[in-house]
N, C-alpha and C positions, 0 to 999 in steps of 0.2 A: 504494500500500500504506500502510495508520495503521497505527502501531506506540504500542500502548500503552505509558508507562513508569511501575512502579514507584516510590513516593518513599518507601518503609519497605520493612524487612527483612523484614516480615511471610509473605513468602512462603520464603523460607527456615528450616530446623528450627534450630531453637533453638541446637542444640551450637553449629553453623555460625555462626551470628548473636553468640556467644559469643566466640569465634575470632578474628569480621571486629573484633568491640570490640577486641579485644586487640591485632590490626593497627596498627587507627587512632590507638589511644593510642600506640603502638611511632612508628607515623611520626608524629604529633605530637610527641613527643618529640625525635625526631635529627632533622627536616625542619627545615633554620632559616627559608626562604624562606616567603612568606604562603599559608597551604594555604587553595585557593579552592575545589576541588570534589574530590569522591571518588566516583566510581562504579562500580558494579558492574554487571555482565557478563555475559555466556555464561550457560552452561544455569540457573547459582541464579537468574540476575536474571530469567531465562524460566518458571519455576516448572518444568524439564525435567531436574533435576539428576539422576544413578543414581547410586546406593551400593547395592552389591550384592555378598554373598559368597555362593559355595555351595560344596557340597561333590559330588562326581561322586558317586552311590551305588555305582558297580561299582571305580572307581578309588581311590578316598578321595582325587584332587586336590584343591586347595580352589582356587577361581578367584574374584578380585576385582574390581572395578572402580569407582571411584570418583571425581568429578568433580571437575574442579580451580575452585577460587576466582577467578575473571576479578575483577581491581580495577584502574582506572587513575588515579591521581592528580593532579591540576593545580595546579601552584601560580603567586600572580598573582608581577606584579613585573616589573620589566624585567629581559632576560636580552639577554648578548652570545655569539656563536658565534664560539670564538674561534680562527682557521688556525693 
C-alpha cells in the first residue's frame, strides 16, 4: 500500500488551519525541549474530515458531529525514563 503525505494544510478549511496556528504557537510557547516535528493526522490530514449539523424536520432535534484534530508532536533531545 503508498500512502501519500501531505506537507501543507492546504487540505484542511481554513477556520481549522487557523486553530492548528494557534496550537502550535501555544506549544511553542510552554514546550521548552527542541520541537522537531509536528504532525497531523486522522480524517483532516486525509482530506475525510465531517462537520455536520442538522436538524430532524419532524422532531426539531439538532444532531452534530464533528471531527476531532489528530496532532502529535516530537521533540528532539535526549530524554531519560525515569522508575
Amino acid at each position: 500500500m503508498i500512502t501519500h503525505y501531505n506537507t501543507s494544510l492546504d487540505v484542511v478549511p481554513q477556520p481549522i488551519q487557523a486553530e492548528i496556528q494557534r496550537v502550535l504557537e501555544l506549544i511553542r510557547k510552554h514546550i521548552k525541549q527542541n520541537l522537531a516535528q509536528v504532525w497531523l493526522f486522522g480524517s483532516y490530514a486525509r482530506g475525510d474530515a465531517i462537520n455536520d449539523c442538522r436538524e430532524d424536520p419532524e422532531t426539531g432535534v439538532v444532531s452534530e458531529y464533528y471531527s476531532d484534530v489528530d496532532i502529535l508532536i516530537v521533540v528532539g533531545g535526549s530524554h531519560t525514563i525515569k522508575k
